[in-house]
N, C-alpha and C positions, 0 to 999 in steps of 0.2 A: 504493500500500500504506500509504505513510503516512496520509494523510490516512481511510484506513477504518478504520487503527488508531485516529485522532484520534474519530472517531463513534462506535468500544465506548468509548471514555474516556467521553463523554457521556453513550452509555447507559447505561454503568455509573456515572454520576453520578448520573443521575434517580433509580439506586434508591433514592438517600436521600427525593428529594421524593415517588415515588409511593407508599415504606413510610410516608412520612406520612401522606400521602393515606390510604393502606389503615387505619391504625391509627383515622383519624375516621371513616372508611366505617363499618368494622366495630363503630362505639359505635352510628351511625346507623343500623344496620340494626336491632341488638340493641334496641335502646328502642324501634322501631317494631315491633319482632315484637311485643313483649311490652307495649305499652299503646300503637299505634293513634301515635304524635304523632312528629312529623319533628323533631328538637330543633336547632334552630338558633343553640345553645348550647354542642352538643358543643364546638366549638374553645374556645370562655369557660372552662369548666369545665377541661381541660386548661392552659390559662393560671394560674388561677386557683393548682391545683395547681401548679405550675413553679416559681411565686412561692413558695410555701409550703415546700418544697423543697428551693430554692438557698437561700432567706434565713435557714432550719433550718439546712442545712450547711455556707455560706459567709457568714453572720456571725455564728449561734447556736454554733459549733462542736460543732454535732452529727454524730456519726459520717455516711458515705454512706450504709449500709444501713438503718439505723433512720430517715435523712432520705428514703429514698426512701420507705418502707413509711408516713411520716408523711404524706406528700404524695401518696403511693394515696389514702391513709385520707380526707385532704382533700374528693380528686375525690370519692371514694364516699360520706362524709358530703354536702357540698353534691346532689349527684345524689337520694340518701332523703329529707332531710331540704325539697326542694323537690316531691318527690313526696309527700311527707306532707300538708303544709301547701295544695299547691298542686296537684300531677299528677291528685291522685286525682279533683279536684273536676271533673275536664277528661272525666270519663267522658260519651260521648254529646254532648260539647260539638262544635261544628263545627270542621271543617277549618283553615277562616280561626281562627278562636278559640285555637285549640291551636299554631297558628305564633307570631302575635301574643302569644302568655304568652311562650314559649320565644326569641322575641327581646327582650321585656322583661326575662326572665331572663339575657341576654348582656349587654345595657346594665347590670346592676345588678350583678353581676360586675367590670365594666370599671371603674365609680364606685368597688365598692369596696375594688377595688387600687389606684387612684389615690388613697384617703385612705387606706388599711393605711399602705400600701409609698411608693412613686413615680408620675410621670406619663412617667419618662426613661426610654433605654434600656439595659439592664447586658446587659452581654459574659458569659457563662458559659463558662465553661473546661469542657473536655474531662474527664468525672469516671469513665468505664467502661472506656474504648478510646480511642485517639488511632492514628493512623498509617493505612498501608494495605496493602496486597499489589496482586502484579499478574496479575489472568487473561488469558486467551486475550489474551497481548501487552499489554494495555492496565490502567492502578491503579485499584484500587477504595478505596474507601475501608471501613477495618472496619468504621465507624457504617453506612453504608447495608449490611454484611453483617447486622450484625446489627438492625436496623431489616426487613429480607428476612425474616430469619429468626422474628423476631419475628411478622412480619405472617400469616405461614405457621403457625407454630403454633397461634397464636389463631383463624386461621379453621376449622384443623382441629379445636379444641376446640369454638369456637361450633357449629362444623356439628352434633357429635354433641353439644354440648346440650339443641340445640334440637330434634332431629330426633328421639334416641334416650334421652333421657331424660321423666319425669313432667314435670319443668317445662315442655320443649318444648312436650312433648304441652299442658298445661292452660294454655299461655299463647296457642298456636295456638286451640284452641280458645274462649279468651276473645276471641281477634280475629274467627273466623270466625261465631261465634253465641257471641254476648254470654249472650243471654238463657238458650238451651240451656245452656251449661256453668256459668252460676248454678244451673239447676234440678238441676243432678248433683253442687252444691257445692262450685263450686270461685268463691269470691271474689277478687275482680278484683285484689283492694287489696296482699296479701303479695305474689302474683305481679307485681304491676307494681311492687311498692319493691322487688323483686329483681331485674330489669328493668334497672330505671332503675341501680340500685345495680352490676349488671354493664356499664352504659354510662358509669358515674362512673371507674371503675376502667379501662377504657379509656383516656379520655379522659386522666386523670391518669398514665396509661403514655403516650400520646404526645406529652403535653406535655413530662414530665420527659426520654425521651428525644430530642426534638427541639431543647430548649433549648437547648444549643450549637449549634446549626447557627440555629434564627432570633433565638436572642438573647430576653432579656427584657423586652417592654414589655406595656401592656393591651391593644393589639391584635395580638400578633405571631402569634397563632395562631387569631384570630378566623376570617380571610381564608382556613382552608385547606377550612373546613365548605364551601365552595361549588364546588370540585372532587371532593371528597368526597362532597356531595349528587349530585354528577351521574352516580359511581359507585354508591352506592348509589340511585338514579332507575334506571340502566341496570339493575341487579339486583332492582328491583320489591322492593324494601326488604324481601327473605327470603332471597337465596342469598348466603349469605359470600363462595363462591369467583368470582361473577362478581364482584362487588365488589372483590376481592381483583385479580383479573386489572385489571380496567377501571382503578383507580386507579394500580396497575403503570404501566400502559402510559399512562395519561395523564401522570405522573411522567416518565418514559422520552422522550416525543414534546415535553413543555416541553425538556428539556435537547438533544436535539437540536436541536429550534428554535435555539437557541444556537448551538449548535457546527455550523449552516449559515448560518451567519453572521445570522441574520433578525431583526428590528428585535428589538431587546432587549423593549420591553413587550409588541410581539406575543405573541414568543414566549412569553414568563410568560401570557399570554392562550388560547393554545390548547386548556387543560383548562376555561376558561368557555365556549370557544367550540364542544370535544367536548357538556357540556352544555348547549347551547344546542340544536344537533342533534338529539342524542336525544331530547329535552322535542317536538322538531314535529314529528317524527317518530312516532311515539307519540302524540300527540295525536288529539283526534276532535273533529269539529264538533259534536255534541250527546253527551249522555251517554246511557247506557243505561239505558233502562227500569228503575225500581227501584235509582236512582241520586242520591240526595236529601244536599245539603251543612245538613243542618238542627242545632240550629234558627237565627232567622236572627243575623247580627253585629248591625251598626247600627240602628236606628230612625232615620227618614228625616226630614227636616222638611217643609213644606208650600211653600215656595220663596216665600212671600209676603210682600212687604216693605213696611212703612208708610213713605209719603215722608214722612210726619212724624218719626218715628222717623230716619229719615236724614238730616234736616235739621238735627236736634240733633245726631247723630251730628259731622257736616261742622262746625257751629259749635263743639262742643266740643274738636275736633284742631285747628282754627286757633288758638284761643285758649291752645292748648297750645304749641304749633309756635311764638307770636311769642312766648309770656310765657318757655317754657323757654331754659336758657341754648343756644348755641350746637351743643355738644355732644351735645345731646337731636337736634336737630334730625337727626344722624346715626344714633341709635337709633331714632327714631322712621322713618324712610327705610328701615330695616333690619328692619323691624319691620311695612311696609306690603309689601315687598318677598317675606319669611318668609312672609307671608300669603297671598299672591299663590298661592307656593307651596303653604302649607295647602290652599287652594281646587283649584290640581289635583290635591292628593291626596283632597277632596271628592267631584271627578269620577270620578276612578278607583277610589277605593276605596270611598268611601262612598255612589254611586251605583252603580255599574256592581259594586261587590262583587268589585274584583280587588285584591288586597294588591299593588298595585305597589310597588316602590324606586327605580322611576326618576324621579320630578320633580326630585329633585335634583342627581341624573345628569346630565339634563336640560339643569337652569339653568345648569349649570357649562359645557356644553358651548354652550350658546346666548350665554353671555358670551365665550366666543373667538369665537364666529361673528358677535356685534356688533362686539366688536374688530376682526374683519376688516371688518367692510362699514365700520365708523366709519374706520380707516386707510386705504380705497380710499376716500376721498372722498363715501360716501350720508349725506345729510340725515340729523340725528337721526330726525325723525318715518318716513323710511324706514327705518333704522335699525331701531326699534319694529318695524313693522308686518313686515320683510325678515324678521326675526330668529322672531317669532311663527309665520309663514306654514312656514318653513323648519322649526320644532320639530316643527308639524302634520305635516308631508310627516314629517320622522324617524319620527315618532308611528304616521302610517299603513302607513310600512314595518315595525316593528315590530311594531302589531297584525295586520298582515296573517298573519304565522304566528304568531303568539300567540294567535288570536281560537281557536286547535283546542287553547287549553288552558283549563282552568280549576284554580281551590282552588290545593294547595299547587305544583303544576307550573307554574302562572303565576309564583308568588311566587319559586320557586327560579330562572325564565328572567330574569325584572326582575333578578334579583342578579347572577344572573351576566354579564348587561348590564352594571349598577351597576360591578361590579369590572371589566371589559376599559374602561370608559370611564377609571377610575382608574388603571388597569397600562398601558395602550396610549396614550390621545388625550388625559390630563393630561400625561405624562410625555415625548412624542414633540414632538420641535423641528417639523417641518412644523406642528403644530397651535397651540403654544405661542408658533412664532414666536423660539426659540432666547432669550437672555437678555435680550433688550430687549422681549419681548411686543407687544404691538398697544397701538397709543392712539385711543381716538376723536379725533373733531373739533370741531370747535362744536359744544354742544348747546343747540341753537335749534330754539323749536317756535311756531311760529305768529308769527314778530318775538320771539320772546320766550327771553331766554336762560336756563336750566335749570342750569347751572353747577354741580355743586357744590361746588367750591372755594371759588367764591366768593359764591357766595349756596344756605348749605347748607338753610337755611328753606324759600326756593321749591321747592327738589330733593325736600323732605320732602313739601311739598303737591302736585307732580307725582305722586310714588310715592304716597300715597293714592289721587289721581283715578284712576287707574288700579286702582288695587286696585278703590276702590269699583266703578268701570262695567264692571272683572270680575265683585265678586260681583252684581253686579244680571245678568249676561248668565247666571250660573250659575242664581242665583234663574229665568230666566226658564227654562234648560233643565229643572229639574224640575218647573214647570207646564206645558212642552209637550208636546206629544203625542212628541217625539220622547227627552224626560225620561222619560217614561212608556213606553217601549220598553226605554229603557235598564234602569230599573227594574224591569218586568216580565224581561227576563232577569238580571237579578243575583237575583230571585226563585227563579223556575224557567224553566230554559231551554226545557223540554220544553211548558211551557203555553203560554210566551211562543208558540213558534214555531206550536205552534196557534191560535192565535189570527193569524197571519200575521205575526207578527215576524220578518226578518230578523238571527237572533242573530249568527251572526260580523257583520252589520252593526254592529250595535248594540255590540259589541266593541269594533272598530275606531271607531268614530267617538266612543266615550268614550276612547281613547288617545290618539284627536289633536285633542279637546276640553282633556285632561289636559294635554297636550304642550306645544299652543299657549299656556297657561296659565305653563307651567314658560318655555318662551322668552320668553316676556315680562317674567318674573322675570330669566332672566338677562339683558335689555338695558340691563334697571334696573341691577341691578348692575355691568355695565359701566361706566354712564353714570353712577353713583356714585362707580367708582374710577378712571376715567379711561383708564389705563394697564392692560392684562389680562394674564394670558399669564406668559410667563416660566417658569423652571425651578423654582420651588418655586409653581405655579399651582395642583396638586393638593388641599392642602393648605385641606378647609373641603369638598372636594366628592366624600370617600373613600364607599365604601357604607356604610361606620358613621353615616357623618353622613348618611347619606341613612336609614338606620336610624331613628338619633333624630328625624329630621323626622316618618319618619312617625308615631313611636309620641307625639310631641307633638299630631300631627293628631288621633289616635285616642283618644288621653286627654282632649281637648278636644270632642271629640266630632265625626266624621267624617261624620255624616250631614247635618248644618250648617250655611249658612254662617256663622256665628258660630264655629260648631268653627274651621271654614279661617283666620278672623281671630286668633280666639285662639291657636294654633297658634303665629302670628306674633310673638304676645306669649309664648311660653314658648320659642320659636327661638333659639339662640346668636345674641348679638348684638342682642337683642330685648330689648323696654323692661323684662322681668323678671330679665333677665342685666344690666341695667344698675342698675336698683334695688338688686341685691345684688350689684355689684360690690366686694366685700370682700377681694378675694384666690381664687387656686386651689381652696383647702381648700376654701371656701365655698361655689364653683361644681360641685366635687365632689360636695357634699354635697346640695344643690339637685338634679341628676342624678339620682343614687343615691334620693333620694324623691321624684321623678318614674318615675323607673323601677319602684318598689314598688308606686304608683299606678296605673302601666300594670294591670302586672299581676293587680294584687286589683280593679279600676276593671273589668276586660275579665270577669272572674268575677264580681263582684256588680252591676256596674252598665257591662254593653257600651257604651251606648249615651252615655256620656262624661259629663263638665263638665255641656256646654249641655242635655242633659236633664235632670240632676240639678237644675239651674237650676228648667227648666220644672214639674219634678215638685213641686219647693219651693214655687215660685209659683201652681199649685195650689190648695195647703192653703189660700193667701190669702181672706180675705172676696171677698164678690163684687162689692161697690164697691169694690176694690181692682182684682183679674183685670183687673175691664172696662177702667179706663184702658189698664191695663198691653198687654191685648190688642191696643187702639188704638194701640199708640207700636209693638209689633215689629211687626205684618203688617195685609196690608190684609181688611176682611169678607170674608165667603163668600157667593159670588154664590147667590140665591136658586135653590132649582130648581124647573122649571116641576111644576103638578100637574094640569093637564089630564088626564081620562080622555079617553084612545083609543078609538073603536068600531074593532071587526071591517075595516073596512075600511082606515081609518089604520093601526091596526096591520099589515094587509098590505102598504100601500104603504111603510111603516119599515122594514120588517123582513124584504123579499121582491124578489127581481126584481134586484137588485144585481149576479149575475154570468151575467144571461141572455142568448143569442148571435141577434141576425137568423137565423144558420144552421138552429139547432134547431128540431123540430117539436114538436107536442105528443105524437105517437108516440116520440121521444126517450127512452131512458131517461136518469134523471135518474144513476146509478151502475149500469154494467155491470165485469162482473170476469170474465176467461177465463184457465183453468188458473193461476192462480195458485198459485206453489209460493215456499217460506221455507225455510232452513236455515240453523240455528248451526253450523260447520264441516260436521262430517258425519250432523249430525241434521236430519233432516225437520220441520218443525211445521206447515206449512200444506202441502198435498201435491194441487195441481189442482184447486182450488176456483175456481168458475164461478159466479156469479149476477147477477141483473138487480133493481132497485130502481127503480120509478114514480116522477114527481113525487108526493108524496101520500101514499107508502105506509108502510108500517110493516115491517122484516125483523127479525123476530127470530132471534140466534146464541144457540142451545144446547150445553152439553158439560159434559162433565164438569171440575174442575179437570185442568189439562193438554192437553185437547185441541187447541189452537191458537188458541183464543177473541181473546184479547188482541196474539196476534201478528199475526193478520189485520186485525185493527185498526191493529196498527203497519205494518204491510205496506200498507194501503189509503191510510195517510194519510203514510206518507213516512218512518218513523221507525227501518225498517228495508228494507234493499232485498230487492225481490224476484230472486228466479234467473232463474224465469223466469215465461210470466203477461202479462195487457195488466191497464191498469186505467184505464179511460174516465170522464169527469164530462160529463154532457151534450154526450156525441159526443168528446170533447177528449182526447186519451190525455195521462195524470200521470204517467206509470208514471216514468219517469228525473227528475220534479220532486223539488226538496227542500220540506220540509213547507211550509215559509211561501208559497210558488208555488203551491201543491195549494188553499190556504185561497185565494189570490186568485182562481182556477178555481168556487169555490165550495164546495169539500171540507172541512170540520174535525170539529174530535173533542172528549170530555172524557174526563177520567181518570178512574177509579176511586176514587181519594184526591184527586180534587177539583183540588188543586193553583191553588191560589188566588195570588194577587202578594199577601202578607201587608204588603210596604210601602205598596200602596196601598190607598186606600178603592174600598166598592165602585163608585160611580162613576167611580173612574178604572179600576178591573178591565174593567168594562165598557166605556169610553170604548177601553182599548188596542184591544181589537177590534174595534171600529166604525169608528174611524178610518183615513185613507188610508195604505197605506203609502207613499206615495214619497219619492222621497231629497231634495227640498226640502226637506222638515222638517230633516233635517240642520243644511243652513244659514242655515234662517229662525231654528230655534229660540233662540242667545245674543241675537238682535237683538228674542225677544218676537213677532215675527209668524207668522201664521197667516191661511191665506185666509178671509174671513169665512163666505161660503158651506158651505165644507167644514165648519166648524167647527162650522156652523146645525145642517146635517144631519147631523155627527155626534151632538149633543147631544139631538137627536128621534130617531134610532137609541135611545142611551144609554135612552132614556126609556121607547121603547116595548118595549124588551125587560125594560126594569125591571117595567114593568107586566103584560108577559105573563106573566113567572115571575114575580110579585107580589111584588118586592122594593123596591118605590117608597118605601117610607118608610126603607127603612133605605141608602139611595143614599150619604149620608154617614158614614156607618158603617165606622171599620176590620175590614179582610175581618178579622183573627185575632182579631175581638174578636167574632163571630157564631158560635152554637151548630153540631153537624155537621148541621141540618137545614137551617140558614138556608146554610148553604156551600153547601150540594146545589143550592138554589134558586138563591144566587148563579152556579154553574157553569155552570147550563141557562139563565140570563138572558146570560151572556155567552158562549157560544159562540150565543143567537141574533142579540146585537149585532155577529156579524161574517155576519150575512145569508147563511147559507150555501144551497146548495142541496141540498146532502147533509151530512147529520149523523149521528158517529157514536158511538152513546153507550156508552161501557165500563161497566157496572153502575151507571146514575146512582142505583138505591135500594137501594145497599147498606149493611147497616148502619141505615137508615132505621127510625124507629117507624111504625108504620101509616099515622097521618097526615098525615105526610111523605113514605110513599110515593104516599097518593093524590094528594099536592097534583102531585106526579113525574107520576104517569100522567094528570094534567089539562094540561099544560105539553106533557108528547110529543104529546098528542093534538090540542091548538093547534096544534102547532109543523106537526103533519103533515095532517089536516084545514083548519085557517084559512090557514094560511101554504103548504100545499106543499112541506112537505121532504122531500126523500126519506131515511128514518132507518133505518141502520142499529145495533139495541140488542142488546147482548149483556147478558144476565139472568139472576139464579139465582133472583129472585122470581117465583112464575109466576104470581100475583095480575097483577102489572103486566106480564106477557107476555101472557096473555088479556085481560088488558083492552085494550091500546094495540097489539098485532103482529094486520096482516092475512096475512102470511105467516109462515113459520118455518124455519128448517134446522137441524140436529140436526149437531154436528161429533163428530169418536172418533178419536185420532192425527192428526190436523191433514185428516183427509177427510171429504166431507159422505157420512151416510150415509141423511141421510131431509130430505126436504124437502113441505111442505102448509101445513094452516092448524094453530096450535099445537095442538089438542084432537085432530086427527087424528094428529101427528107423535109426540105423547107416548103414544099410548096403542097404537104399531108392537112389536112385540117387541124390534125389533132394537135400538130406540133404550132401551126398558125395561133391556133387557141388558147397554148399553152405560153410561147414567146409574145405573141404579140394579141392576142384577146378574138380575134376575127381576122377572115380571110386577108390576101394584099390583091391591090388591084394591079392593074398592068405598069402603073405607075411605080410604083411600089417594089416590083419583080424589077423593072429593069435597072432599080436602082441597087438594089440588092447585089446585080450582075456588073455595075462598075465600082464604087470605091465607100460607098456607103455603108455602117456597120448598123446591127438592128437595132442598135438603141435608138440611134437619130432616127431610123423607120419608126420606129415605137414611137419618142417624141410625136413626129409630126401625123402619126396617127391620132396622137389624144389629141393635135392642137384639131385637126380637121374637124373633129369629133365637136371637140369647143365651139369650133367656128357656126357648125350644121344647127 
């Protein structure tokens, strides 16, 4: 009995940390209903206010209530007054974009209350309530009653603001159709600074009343946003009261943790580790159709490095390294180290487009794990390579259920990693090694001792070489083909995987590119301090600081390897922290406009620093450029321009996934009953058909009919119920898309859906090339089979030439009009040599002459080459021209099937596309360049007119 009396003491403890929890929830959900952005700020802004507050009423001697109502007013001015200047601009901006302001905005908060106020911690006394009572047997404390009570009323306010008031109404509706609830006039801009200004006010209620309980410092209420995030994640950022519940009970289940005795930082761990659950659970390997993180973050750089350019580089840090005093030699090691780091947030973020926060998680955790292998006795150079290998393996554990997330659900799982590595595995003696920590051993590498105690110069020029033969392996990942995977999915996943990308591949193997990266950062710094571990080890590797690493990466520019180095030069610790090593105030201050820059840098100019650089360098004369271009990267390999005949171009671009088995009676794509449903709606409902080598099918329907689903259905993007679905004899039906592409099967979008970071030869190169998982580990070492490489690059070429896109091969894709994207689409999905192709409205939208060039391409594709093409069309210019057959779809069933001219002119299908017969008028237009919508149109108007 005792002891379950002892367990309500606990739960009725928690209520104080899960009415926190709830009070950040419920700021987080509110500014997400009402303008679109997950603010990962809330806890900063509540701080902020606290500060403002206590220092009103405990040293200004201003009354409580006028100090508290002043310290609302705080949170809710900073909350408008950053939606003013800064929120509003975030409209339509991305995902990634809108996280990244809102954690610039926490750092810039944090900078500046460490120059207002302090960087220490103050105790706040008890200013509302003190004491407690005792329920069902066991004390509560009044704060968590009224903290309960609090969290309670406010969700029942929120509920019915949102729900039952005008605001609710116009601010929902500014989420769900932006565009619609402009054209009925409602602007975006009051309703999101009332938003924001009802999550300022929040925020500034749970700071004030929290502050007795975590005490005052810049970070003491940063840390609760990501238990909070994962209650609000659980509630799909709209229902108060799951929110409300979820953070409850995460509250509730930490403080038991305690009081069943379990390791103290577990237990504080168990609300990152509830979100960490929900986030992969909830996740999905591709997104859904009409699912677009646009537009894009970073600009990518070309991964091309001039060894001249590098050989200055190497002469200029030596000469730095011997001439600087002693001291430098430390910043500079600290600084090649920071970098290292930079570089995996390169990987991950600026390649692969996932806002990680764990490389510095990472490092920290790779620096006990060198500590342990250097104190068991492993060679330094084991050491190294032990420590790398093992981050990798972490890396890959971790992408393994992360790769089912993307945007902001990635970035909230990284943190909440971030934090359990900071609360759990800094904090816990098994890892730490209790107060004597871990020490390496000799560090000797090749005869050669690396010391740095006592020879800190060599330690400096070891951490370079290693940086540098980092960024060269990074360099070499974004020129290969397996850079170009990577790439193509931080683009779009959906194309990627058409094209045969294995995207959760391509996840996971930038996480433990990333990873590896981050462990080799922390061996260094091992092997820098000697001695690791210990009970204040924490301390340099919280998620704040892994915070400010990355938004140094991202301000430097993340696309880069120059971003990644630079990075290293704006890292605590780093040759810019040492420059201006003036004192606190100074370094504060530094911060605090770094932090500004993130910010306003990620709104006018994403793509950092080193493009700002690039863009500068530009303007330059052109005997200027040209050297300049010689010292950063190496030329651009010539591309070949041989014309193709008819036959070359079939042996490039055909034959690639044909079976001994198959016959020439084969069909090339059979489909039986095939049936699709979104829960309990039908869209595709027993559709059967067959497709020749050669042939042309055209899909008819009306908007809605199933058109596009059975596309998604045929190529893997949605599963069927039920249905076969055969590639030359081969059933796909259970493959996921990228498997379906290697069978012979792909598709193109509607919207094109182009890799915008890459050119179009590398668009086209991704789907030529092989997928297999070599590439993986050939690609940081620069190899590639030469053969493959051959005949990827005459692929590349002869699909350039078919869709007649040869001259513009180097050409950024977002930099060609929508005609020339149309061409580039139908050149790369022939560069992945499929044998069934299936085209979602390749000329829609198209001027005339764009579509004909469209309906000269399909007809190659299926005449010269043999594809078998499946086109769904609402031009019926290019449906009589290019379809030897046709089907007619109406509620997801075919109800007519022949050659197009007979199919369209059936009643049923008249009745179904367009309501009643067509007249002669009508027919002949159908027969030159008119598609059926505009028939449709000008039947209703006639209809109008009569």
């Amino acid at each position: 009995m005792h002891s379950f009396i002892a367990l309500i003491d606990y739960a009725l403890l928690g209520l104080s940390t899960g009415g926190a929890y709830a009070l950040v929830a419920l700021g987080l959900v509110a500014v997400y209903r009402g303008t679109g952005v997950v603010n990962f700020a809330q806890g900063g802004i509540g701080m902020a206010s606290a500060y403002a507050f206590w220092k009103l009423h405990a040293h200004a001697g201003v009354p409580l209530w006028p100090a508290i109502g002043l310290g609302i007013a705080a949170g809710v001015t900073i909350s408008i007054a950053f939606y003013a200047f800064v929120g509003r601009r975030l409209v339509g901006a991305s995902t990634t974009t809108k996280t990244l302001v809102t954690l610039g905005l926490l750092l810039m908060l944090e900078a500046a209350v460490r120059i207002v106020w302090t960087n220490q911690q103050e105790r706040v006394d008890s200013f509302l309530v003190s004491g407690g009572t005792t329920l069902f047997g066991a004390h509560v404390q009044y704060l968590a009653l009224v903290l309960l009570a609090t969290a309670i009323a406010l969700t029942v306010l929120l509920t019915l603001l949102f729900e039952r008031t005008r605001f609710g109404h116009a601010t929902t509706a500014l989420q769900d159709s932006p565009l619609g609830a402009q054209a009925l006039g409602y602007s975006p801009h009051p309703w999101g600074a009332a938003a924001w200004g009802i999550s300022g006010l929040l925020a500034a209620l749970a700071g004030i009343l929290l502050s007795p309980i975590t005490a005052l410092s810049p970070n003491s209420l940063s840390s609760l946003v990501i238990p909070a995030l994962g209650a609000a994640l659980i509630a799909g950022f709209r229902r108060f009261g799951v929110a409300l519940v979820v953070a409850l009970a995460a509250g509730v289940a930490e403080s038991l943790a305690i009081g069943l005795s379990i390791e103290p930082g577990l237990g504080k761990s168990i609300p990152y580790l509830v979100t960490l659950v929900a986030l992969v659970v909830s996740g999905r390997n591709l997104p859904g159709r009409g699912t677009f993180d646009t537009p894009r973050l970073f600009r990518v750089g070309s991964g091309r490095v001039s060894p001249f350019g590098l050989a200055l580089a190497a002469a200029t840090l030596a000469t730095l390294v011997s001439a600087l005093p002693d001291y430098w030699s430390d910043t500079l090691a600290l600084t090649a180290i920071f970098a290292l780091i930079g570089l995996a947030v390169v990987v991950s973020t600026g390649y692969a487009g996932q806002v990680s926060l764990l490389p510095l998680g990472l490092a920290g955790a790779s620096v006990l794990f060198a500590g342990w292998l250097g104190q068991h006795g492993a060679p330094f150079g084991a050491t190294l390579a032990g420590t790398a290998l093992a981050a990798g393996a972490a890396g890959f554990a971790i992408g393994l259920p992360s790769a089912r997330l993307r945007g902001i659900g990635l970035t909230i799982a990284t943190l909440a990693l971030a934090a359990i590595l900071e609360t759990w595995v800094f904090t816990s003696d098994r890892f730490v090694n209790g107060v004597q920590g871990w020490r390496l051993g000799d560090v000797t590498l090749f005869g050669v001792s690396f010391d740095n105690a006592l020879d800190p110069r060599r330690f400096a020029l070891l951490a370079w070489t290693v940086t540098a033969l980092a960024a060269l392996a990074v360099a070499a990942l974004r020129r290969s083909r397996a850079g170009r995977r990577i790439l193509a999915t931080r683009s779009n996943e959906r194309a990627a995987a058409a094209c045969g990308v294995a995207v959760p591949h391509a996840k996971i193997a930038a996480f433990v590119l990333s990873a590896a990266l981050a462990g080799l950062a922390g061996a260094l710094l091992a092997a820098q301090s000697g001695t690791v571990g210990g009970q204040r080890f924490g301390e340099g590797y919280a998620w704040a600081d892994s915070l400010a690493v990355l938004s140094m990466a991202v301000l430097s520019g993340a696309g880069y390897l120059f971003g990644g180095v630079l990075a290293g030069v704006f890292a605590p610790g780093g040759a810019l922290a040492q420059l201006l090593s003036f004192g606190g105030t100074i370094n504060d201050w530094v911060a605090l406009v770094l932090a500004l820059n993130l910010v306003f840098v990620l709104i006018s100019e994403p793509d950092g620093v080193v493009a700002q650089i690039l863009r500068g360098a530009a303007h330059l004369p052109e005997t200027w450029r040209k050297p300049l271009r010689a010292l950063v990267q190496w030329p651009r390999r010539a591309s070949p321009s041989q014309t193709l005949d008819a036959r070359a171009l079939r042996e490039h671009l055909s034959g690639a996934h044909s079976d001994a088995s198959t016959t020439p009676a084969t069909a090339a794509l059979e489909v039986e009953d095939l049936r699709v449903a979104y829960g309990n709606t039908v869209v595709v409902d027993g559709v059967s058909l067959r497709i020749a080598p050669g042939e042309v099918l055209g899909v008819l329907g009306a908007n809605g009919a199933g058109k596009s689903s059975l596309v998604d259905a045929l190529t893997g993007f949605v599963p069927a119920r039920a249905g076969r679905v055969r590639v030359q004899g081969v059933d796909v039906t259970a493959l996921a898309p990228h498997r379906r592409v290697a069978h012979g099967l792909t598709r193109t979008f509607q919207d094109h859906l182009l890799f915008d970071d890459l050119s179009v030869r590398e668009n086209l190169a991704t789907a030529a090339e092989p997928k297999d998982a070599w590439a993986w580990f050939a690609a940081p070492f620069g190899l590639a089979p030469r053969r493959a490489a051959h005949r990827s690059r005459e692929t590349v070429h002869a699909a350039a030439q078919a869709a007649g896109v040869v001259h513009h091969l180097d050409a950024a894709a977002d930099t060609l009009s929508l005609g020339w994207q149309a061409r580039v689409t139908l050149a790369r999905a022939l560069a992945a040599r499929p044998r069934v192709l299936c085209l979602d409205e390749p000329a829609a939208a198209l001027s005339p002459e764009a579509r004909q060039h469209a309906i000269g391409v399909i007809r190659r594709a299926a005449r010269e080459l043999g594809v078998a093409i499946l086109l769904v069309e609402h031009n019926i210019d290019v449906v009589l021209a290019t379809c030897d057959a046709a089907i007619v779809m109406d509620a997801g069933r075919v109800i007519a099937h022949g050659t197009p001219a007979e199919v369209l002119r059936l009643p049923v299908v008249r009745r179904a596309y367009l309501g009643d017969p067509l007249d002669a008028e009508e027919i002949a237009a159908i027969e030159h360049d008119q598609d059926i919508e505009s028939i449709a149109t000008n039947k209703v108007r006639k209809g109008a007119l009569a």
